[in-house]
C-alpha positions, -999 to 999 in steps of 0.1 A, spaced: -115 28 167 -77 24 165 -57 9 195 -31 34 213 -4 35 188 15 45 219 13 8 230 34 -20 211 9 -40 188 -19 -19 204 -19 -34 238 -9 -19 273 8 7 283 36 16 266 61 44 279 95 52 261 119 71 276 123 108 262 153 98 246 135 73 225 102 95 219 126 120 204 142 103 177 132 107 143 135 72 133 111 66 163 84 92 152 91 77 116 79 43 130 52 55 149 37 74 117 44 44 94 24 21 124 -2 45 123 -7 49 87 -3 12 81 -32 4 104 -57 31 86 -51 17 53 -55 -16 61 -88 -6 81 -97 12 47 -88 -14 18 -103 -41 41 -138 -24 39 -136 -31 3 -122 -66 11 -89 -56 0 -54 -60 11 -22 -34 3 -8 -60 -18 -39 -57 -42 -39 -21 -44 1 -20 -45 -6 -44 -78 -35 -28 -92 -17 6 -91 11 -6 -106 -10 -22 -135 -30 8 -142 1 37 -141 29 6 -160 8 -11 -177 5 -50 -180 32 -66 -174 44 -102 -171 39 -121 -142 75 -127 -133 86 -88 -141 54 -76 -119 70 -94 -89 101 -81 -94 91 -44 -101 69 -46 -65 96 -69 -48 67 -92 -41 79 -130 -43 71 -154 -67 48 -179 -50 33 -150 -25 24 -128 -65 9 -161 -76 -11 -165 -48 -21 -127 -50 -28 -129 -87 -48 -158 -81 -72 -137 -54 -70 -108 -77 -82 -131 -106 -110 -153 -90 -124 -112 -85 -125 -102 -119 -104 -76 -114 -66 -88 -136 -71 -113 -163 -35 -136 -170 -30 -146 -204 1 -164 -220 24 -139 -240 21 -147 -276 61 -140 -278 68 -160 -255 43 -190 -243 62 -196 -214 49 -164 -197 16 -151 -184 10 -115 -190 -9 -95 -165 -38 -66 -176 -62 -50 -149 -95 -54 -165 -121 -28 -164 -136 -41 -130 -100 -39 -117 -97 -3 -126 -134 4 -112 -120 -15 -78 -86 7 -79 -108 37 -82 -130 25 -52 -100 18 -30 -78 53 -46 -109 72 -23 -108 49 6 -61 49 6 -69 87 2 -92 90 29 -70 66 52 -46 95 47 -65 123 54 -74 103 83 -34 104 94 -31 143 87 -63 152 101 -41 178 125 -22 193 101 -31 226 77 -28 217 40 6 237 38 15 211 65 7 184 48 27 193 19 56 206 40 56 173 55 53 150 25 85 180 9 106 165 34 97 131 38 104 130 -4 137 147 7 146 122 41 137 95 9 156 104 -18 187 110 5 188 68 0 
């Protein structure tokens, strides 16, 4: 069961003024809270952290990549990407080999029990979200995610 997401961290009671409750940035937070917690819940089940299925994603839809570029395309630091390749490795699921080009670099693939993991995890990210919209029609939901891309792309 999830804690209140009313409460800060999940814990006590937790009452913001109208004034807070009504501002978009605070409903923005509350959702990203609340979303964040169900896919953790769900990739966890699997043993799996965001970070994995961020990098598995990115693997399957860009294709391999070097080590050094991956980490830059994600904005996931250098020593935290090696220690995630590492985890990601010791599964079976990316295999790291140096570039032929250029010896200096390791080149990432997702091998074909990393895309049989990324398909496990797509259903339980998917359900996760589901999970979130549960009180929303479908024209809601893609209402909702029209203007979120919008509120986005205003960056």
């Amino acid at each position: 069961m999830l804690p209140d997401m009313s409460a800060p961290h999940g814990r006590g009671e937790y009452d913001p003024p109208d004034r807070v409750r009504g501002l978009p940035s605070w409903l923005v937070a509350q959702v990203a809270r609340r979303s964040q917690l169900l896919v953790e819940d769900a990739l966890a089940e699997e043993g799996a952290r965001r970070q994995h299925y961020v990098v598995l994603a990115s693997l399957a839809e860009q294709g391999h990549s070097s080590q050094a570029d991956l980490g830059r395309r994600l904005w996931i630091d250098r020593s935290d990407l090696h220690a995630l390749l590492n985890d990601l490795e010791q599964r079976g699921w990316v295999a790291r080999v140096r570039d032929e080009q250029d010896r200096r670099r390791n080149v990432v693939t997702l091998t074909r029990s990393g895309r049989a993991a990324l398909a496990r995890l797509d259903k339980r990210v998917h359900a996760a979200q589901d999970a979130l919209l549960a009180s929303l029609a479908a024209a809601d939901r893609r209402e909702l995610l029209r203007l979120l891309e919008r509120v986005i792309a205003e960056d």
